[in-house]
Backbone as numpy.savetxt, mean C-alpha at the origin, in Angstrom:
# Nx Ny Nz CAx CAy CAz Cx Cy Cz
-4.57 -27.52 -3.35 -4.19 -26.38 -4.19 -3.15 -26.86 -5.21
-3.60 -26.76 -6.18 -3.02 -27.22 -7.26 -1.12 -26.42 -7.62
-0.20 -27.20 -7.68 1.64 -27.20 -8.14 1.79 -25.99 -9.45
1.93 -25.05 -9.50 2.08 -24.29 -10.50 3.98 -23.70 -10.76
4.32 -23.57 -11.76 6.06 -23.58 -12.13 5.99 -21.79 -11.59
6.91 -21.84 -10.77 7.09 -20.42 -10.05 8.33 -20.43 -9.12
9.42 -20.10 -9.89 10.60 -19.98 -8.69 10.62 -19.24 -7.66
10.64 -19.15 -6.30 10.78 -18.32 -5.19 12.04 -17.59 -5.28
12.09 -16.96 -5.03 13.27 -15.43 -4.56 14.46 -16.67 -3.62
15.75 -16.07 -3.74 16.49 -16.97 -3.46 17.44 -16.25 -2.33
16.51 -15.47 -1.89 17.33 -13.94 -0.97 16.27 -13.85 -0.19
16.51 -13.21 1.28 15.90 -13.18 2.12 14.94 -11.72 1.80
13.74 -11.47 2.70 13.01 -9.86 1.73 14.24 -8.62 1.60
15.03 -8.78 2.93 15.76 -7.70 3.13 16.72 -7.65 2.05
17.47 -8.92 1.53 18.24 -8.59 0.42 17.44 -8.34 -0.97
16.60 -9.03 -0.76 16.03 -8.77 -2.06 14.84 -7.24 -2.52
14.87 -6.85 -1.67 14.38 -5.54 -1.68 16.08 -3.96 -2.01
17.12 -4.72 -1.39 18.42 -4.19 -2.26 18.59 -4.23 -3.57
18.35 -5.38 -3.72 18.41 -5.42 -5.49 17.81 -4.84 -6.59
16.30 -4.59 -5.40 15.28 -3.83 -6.72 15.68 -2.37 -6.73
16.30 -1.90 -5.56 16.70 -0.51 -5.30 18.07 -0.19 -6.22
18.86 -1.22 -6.51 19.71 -1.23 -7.05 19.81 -0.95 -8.39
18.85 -1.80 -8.92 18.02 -1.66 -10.49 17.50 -0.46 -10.76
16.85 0.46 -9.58 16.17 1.68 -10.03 17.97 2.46 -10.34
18.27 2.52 -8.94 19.54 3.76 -9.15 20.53 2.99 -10.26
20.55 1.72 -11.11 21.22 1.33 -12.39 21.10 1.96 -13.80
19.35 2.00 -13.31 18.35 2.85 -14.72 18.37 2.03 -15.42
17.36 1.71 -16.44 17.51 1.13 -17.83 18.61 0.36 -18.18
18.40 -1.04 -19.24 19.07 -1.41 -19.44 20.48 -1.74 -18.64
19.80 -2.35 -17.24 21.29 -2.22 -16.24 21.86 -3.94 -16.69
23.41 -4.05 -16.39 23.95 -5.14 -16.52 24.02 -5.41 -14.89
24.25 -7.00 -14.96 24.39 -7.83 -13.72 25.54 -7.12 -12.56
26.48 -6.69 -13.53 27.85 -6.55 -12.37 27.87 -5.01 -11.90
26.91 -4.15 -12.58 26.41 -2.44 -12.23 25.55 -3.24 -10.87
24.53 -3.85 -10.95 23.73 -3.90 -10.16 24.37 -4.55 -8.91
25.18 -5.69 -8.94 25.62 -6.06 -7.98 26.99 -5.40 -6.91
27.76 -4.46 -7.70 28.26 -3.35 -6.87 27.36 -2.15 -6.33
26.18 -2.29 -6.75 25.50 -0.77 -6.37 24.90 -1.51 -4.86
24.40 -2.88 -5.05 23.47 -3.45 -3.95 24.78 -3.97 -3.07
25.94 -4.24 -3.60 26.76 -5.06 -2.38 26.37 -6.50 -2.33
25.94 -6.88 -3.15 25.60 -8.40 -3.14 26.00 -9.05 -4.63
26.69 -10.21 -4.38 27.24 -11.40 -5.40 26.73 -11.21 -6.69
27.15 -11.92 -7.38 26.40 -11.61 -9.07 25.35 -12.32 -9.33
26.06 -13.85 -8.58 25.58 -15.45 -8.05 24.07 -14.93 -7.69
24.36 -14.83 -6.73 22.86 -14.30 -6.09 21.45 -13.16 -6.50
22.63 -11.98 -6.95 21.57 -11.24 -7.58 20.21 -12.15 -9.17
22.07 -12.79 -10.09 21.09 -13.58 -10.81 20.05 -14.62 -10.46
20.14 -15.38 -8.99 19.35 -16.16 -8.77 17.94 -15.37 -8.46
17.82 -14.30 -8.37 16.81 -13.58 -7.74 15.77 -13.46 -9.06
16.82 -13.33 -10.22 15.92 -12.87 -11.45 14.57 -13.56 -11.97
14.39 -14.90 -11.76 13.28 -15.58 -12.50 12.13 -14.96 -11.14
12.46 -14.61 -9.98 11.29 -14.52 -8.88 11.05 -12.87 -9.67
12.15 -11.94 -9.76 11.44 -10.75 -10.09 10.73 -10.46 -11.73
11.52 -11.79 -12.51 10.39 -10.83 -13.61 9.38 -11.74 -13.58
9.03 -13.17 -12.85 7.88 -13.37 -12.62 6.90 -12.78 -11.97
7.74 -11.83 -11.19 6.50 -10.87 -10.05 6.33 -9.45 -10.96
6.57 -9.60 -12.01 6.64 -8.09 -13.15 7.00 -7.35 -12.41
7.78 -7.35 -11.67 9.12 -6.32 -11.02 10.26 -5.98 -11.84
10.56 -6.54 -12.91 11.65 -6.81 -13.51 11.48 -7.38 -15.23
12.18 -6.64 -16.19 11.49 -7.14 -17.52 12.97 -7.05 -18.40
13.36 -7.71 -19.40 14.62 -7.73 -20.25 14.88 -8.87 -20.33
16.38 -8.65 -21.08 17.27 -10.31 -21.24 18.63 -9.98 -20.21
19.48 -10.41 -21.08 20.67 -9.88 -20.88 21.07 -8.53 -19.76
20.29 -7.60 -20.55 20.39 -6.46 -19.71 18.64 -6.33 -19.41
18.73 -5.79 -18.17 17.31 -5.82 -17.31 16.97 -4.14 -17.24
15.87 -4.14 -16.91 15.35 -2.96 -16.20 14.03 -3.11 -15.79
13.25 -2.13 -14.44 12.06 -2.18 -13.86 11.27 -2.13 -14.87
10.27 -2.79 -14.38 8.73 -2.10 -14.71 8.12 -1.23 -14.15
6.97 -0.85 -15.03 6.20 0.59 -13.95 5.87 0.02 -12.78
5.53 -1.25 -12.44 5.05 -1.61 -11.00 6.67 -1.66 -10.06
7.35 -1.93 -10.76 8.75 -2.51 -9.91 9.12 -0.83 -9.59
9.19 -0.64 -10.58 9.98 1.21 -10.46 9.12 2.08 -9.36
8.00 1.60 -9.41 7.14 2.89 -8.40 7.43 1.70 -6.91
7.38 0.53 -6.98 7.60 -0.03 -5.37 9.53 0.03 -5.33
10.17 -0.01 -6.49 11.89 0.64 -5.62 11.95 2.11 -5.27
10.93 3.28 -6.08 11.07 4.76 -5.41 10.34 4.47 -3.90
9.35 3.84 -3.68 9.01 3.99 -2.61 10.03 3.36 -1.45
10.65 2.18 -2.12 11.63 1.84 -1.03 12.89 2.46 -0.89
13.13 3.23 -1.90 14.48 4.32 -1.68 13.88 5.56 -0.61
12.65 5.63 -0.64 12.22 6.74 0.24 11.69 6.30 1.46
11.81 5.30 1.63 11.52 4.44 2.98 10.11 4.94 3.72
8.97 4.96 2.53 7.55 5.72 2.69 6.83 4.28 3.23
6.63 3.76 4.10 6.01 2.44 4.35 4.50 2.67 3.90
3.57 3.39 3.72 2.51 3.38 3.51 2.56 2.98 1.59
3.27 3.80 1.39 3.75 3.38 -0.13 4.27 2.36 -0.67
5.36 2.06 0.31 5.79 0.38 0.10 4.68 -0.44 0.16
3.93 -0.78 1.25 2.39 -1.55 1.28 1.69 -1.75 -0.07
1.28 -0.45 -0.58 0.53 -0.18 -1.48 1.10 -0.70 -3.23
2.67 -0.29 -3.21 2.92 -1.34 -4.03 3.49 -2.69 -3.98
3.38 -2.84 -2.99 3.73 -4.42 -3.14 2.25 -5.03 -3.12
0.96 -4.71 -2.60 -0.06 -4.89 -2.50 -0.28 -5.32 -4.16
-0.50 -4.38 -5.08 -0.53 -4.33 -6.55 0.36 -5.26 -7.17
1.19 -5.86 -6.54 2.18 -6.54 -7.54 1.48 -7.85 -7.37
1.18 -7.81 -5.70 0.60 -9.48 -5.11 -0.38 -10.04 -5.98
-1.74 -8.72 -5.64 -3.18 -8.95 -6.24 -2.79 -9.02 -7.87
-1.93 -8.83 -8.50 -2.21 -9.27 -9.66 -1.35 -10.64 -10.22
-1.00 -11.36 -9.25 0.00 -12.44 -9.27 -0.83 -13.92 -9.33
-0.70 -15.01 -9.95 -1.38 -16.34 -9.29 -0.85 -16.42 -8.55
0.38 -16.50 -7.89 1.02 -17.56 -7.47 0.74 -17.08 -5.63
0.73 -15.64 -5.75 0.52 -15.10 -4.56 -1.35 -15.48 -4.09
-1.83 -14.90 -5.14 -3.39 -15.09 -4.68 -3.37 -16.69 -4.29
-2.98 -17.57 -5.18 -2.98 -18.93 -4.11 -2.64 -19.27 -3.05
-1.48 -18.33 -2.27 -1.19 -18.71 -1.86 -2.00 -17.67 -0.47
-2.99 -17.02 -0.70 -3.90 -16.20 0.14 -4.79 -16.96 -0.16
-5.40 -17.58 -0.70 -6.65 -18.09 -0.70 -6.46 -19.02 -0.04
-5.29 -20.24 0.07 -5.26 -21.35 0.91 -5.50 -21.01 2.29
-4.65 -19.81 2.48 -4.42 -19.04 3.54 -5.84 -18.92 4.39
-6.71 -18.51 3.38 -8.45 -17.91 4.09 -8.73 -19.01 3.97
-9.12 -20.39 2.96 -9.98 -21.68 3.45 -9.15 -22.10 4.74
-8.05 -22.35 4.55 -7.71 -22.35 6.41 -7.64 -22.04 7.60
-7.98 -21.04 7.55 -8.55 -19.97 8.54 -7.23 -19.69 8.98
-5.96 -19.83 8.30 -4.99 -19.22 8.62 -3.73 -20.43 8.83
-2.21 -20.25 8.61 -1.73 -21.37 9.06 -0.21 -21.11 9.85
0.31 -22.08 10.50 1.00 -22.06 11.82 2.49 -21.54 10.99
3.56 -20.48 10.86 4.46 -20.52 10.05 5.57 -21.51 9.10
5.29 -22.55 9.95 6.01 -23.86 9.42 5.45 -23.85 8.20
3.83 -24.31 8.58 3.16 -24.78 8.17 2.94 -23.96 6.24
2.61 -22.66 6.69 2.70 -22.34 5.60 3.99 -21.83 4.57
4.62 -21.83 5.28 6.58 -22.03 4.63 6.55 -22.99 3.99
5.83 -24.24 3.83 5.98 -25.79 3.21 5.29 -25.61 2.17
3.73 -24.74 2.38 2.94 -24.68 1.57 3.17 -24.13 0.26
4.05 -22.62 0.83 4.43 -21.61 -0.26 5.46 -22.51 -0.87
6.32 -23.60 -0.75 7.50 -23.99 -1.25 7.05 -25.22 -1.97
6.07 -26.12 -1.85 5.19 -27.13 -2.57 4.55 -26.88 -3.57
3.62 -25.11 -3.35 2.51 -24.75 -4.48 3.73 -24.13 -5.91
4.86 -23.77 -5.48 5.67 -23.20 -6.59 6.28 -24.00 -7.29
6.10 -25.51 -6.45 6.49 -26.82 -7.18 8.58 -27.03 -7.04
8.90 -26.35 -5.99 10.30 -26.37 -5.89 10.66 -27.65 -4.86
12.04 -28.28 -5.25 12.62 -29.23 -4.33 12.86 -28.58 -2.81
12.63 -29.29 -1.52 13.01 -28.44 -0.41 14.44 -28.27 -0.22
14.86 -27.35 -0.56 16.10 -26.83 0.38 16.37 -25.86 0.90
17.67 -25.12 1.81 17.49 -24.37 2.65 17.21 -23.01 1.87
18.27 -23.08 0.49 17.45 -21.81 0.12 16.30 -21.05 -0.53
15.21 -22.42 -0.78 13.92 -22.49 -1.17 13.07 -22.41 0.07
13.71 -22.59 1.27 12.81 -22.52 2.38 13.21 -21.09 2.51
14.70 -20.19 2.39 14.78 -18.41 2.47 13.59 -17.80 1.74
13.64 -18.41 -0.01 12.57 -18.11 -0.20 11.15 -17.53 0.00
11.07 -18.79 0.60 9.19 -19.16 1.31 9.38 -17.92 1.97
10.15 -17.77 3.17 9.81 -16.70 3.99 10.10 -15.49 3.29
10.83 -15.04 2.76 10.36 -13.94 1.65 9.32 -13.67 1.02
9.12 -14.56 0.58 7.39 -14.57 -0.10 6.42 -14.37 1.25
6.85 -15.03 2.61 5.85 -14.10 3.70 6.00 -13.03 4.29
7.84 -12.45 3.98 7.55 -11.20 4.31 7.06 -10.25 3.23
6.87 -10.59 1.96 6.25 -9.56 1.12 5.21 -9.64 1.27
3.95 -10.68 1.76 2.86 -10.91 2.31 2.58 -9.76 3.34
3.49 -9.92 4.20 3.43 -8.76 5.45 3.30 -7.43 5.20
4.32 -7.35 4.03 4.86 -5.54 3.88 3.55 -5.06 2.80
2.73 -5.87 2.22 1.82 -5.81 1.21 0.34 -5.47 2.61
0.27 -5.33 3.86 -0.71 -5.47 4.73 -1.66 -6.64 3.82
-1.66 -7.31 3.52 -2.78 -8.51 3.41 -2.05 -9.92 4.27
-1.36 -10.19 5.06 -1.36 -10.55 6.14 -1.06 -10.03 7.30
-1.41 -11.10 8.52 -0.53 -10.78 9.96 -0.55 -11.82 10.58
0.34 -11.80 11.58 0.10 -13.12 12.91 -0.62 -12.63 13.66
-1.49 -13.67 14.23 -2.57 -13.55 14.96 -2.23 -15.15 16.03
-2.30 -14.96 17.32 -2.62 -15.68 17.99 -1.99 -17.18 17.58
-0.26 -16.92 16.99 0.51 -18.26 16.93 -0.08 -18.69 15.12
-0.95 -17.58 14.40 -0.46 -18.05 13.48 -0.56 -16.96 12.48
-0.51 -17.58 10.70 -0.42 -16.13 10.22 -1.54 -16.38 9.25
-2.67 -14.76 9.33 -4.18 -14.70 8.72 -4.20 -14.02 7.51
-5.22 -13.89 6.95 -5.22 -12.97 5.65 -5.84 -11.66 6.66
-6.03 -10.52 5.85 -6.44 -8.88 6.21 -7.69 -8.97 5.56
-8.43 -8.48 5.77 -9.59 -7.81 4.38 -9.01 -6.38 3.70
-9.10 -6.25 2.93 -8.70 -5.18 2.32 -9.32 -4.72 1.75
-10.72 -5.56 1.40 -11.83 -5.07 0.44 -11.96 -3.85 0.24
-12.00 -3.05 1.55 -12.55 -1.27 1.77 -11.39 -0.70 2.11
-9.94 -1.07 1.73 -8.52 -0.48 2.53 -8.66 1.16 1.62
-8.41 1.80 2.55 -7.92 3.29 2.68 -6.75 3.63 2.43
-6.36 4.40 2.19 -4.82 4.81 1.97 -4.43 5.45 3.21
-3.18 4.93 3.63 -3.23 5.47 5.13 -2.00 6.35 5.32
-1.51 7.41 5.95 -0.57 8.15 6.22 -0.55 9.34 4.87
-1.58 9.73 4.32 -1.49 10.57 2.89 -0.43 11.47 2.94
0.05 11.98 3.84 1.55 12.86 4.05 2.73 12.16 3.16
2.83 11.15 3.22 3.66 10.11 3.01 3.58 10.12 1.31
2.53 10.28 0.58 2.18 10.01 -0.92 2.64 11.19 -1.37
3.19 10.84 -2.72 3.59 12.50 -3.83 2.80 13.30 -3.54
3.49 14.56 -3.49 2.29 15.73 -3.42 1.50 15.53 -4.06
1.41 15.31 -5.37 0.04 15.40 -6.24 -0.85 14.44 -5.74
-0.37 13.65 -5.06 -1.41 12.60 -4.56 -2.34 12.69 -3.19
-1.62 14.34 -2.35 -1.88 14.01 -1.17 -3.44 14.80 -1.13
-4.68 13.88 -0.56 -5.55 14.13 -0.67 -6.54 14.91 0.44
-6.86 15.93 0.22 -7.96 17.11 0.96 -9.04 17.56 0.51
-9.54 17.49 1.05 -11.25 17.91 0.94 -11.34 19.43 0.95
-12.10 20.42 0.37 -12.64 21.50 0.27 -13.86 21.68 0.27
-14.51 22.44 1.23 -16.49 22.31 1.08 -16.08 24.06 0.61
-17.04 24.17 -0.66 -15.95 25.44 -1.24 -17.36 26.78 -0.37
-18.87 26.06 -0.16 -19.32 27.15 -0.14 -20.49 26.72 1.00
-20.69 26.99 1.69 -22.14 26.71 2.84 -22.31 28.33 3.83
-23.94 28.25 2.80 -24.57 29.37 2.98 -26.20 29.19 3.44
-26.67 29.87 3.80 -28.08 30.31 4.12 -28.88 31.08 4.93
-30.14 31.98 4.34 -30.25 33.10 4.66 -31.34 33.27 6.04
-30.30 34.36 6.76 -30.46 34.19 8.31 -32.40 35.01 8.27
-33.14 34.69 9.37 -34.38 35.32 9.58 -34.31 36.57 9.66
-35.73 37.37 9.97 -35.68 38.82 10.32 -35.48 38.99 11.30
-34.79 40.27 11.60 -34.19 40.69 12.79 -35.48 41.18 13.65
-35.95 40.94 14.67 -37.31 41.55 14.78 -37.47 42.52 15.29
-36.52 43.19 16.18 -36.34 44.56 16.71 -36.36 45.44 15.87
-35.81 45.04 14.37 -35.24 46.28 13.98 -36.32 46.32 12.77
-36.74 45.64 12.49 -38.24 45.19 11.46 -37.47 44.88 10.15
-36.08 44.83 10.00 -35.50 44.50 8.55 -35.36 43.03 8.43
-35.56 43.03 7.10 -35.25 41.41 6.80 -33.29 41.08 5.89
-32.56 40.78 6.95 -31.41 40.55 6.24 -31.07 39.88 6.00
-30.66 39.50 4.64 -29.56 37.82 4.15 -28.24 37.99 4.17
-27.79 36.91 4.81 -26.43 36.82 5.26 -26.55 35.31 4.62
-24.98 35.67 3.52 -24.43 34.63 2.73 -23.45 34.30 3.65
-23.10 33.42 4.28 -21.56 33.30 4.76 -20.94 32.00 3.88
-19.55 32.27 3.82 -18.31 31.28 3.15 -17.84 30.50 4.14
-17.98 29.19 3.72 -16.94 28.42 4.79 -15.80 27.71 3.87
-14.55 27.89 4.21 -13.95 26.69 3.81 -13.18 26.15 4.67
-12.74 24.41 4.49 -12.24 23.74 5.07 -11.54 23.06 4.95
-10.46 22.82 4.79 -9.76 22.05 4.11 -9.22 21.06 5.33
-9.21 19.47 4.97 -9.41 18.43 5.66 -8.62 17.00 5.56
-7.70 16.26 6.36 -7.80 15.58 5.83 -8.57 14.05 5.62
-8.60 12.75 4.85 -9.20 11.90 4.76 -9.83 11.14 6.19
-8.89 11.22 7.12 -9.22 10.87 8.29 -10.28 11.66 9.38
-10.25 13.15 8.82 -11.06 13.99 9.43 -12.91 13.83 9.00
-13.09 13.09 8.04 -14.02 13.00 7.50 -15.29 12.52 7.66
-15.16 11.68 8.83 -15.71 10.85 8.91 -16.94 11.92 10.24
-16.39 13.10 10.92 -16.88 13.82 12.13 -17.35 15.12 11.48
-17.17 15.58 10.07 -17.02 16.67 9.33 -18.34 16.89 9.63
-19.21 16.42 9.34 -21.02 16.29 9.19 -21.15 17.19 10.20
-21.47 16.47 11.52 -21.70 16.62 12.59 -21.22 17.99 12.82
-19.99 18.37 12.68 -19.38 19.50 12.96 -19.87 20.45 12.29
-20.02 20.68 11.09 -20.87 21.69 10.39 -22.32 21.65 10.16
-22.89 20.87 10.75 -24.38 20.95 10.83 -24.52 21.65 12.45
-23.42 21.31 13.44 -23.37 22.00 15.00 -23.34 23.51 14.69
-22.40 23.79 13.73 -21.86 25.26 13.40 -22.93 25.84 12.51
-24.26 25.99 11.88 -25.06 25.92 11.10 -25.78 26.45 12.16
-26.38 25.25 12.88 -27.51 25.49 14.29 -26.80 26.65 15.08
-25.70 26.69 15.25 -25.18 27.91 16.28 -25.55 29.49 15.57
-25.51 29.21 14.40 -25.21 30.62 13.49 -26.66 31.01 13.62
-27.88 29.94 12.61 -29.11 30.03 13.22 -29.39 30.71 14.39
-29.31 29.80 15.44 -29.61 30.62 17.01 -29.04 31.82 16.96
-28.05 32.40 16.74 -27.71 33.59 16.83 -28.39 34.55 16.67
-28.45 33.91 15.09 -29.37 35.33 14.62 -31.29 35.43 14.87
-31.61 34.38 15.53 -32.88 34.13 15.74 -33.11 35.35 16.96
-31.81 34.80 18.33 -31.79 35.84 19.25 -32.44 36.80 19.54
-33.64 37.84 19.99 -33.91 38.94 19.72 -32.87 40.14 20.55
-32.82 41.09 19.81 -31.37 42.23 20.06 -31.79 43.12 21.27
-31.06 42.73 22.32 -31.24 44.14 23.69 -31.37 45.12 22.90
């Protein structure tokens, strides 16, 4: 896998997930020494963090910095401590990264690798000298791997996820406008003749249902059961 110029994060995930939180509640145009009293961390350090975040388009400016739309929607989610949301944007920041997709793809031709192992890898492919705080790094870059669900440890080592078909999971958790339910607005059809009584009656009935994404998958079944019941009913002939 080919050496590409990419500084690693120089803060462990936990600090460096302060900083981006720091930047949101700074707003626009924040300076170094706003951000580093809001997070509680050095100036030293916050600036070392900078070439990893505006390489990960978390982070965009000179002098004075501020988020991007990807950085700003993964620090609201981490001020709201929504983990399904956190996932989802750090997921988006990864998949549109080289440095990350290389470092998932090595990941899958290997069928996965032992944590050492890939701590060396992530710290070689970014083309950095080893030291201890390029090895903090590395593991930052695997816990954003983690918090992104496109990895896990498995059996002593750590694998890629498929995500191909990933779902959005916990929808409670997403902005209201986002939180997603199903409505079947109308299921109708007209019942037989009553035969006792020699009339022929149609009965429209309304169903609604409102559902969520996880319920979906049994919905069928359930209203095709409730369909056949209504049927039989009215098939019944009347004492």
């Amino acid at each position: 896998m080919p050496v590409i110029d990419f500084q690693l994060p120089r803060s462990s995930y936990n600090e460096l997930t302060k900083i981006i939180k720091a930047y949101r509640s700074a707003g626009p145009d924040s300076n170094l020494a706003d951000v580093s009293a809001r997070s509680a961390i050095n100036k030293t350090v916050v600036s070392s963090n900078h070439k990893f975040l505006i390489a990960s388009d978390i982070l965009m400016g000179g002098q004075k910095k501020s988020l991007t739309n990807p950085g700003d929607l993964l620090a609201r989610a981490l001020d709201y401590d929504m983990p399904s949301r956190i996932e989802e944007e750090w997921r988006k920041i990864v998949q549109d990264n080289e440095f990350f997709e290389k470092i998932l793809t090595a990941l899958r031709i290997r069928k996965g690798m032992d944590i050492g192992a890939l701590r060396s890898h992530i710290a070689f492919t970014a083309g950095e000298k080893r030291s201890s705080s390029v090895l903090t790094g590395a593991n930052a870059i695997i816990d954003i791997l983690r918090a992104s669900g496109l990895i896990k440890d498995q059996d002593g080592k750590v694998v890629t996820i498929d995500r191909e078909h990933i779902a959005i999971d916990h929808p409670e958790e997403r902005d209201e406008e986002l939180v997603q339910t199903q409505t079947i607005p109308e299921v109708g059809f007209v019942a037989p003749s009553l035969r006792d009584s020699g009339l022929h009656v149609a009965l429209n009935i309304e169903v609604r249902i409102n559902c969520t994404p996880e319920n979906l998958d049994e919905l069928g079944s359930k209203l095709k059961a409730i369909i056949e019941e209504l049927v039989r009913v009215t098939e019944t002939p009347q004492e």
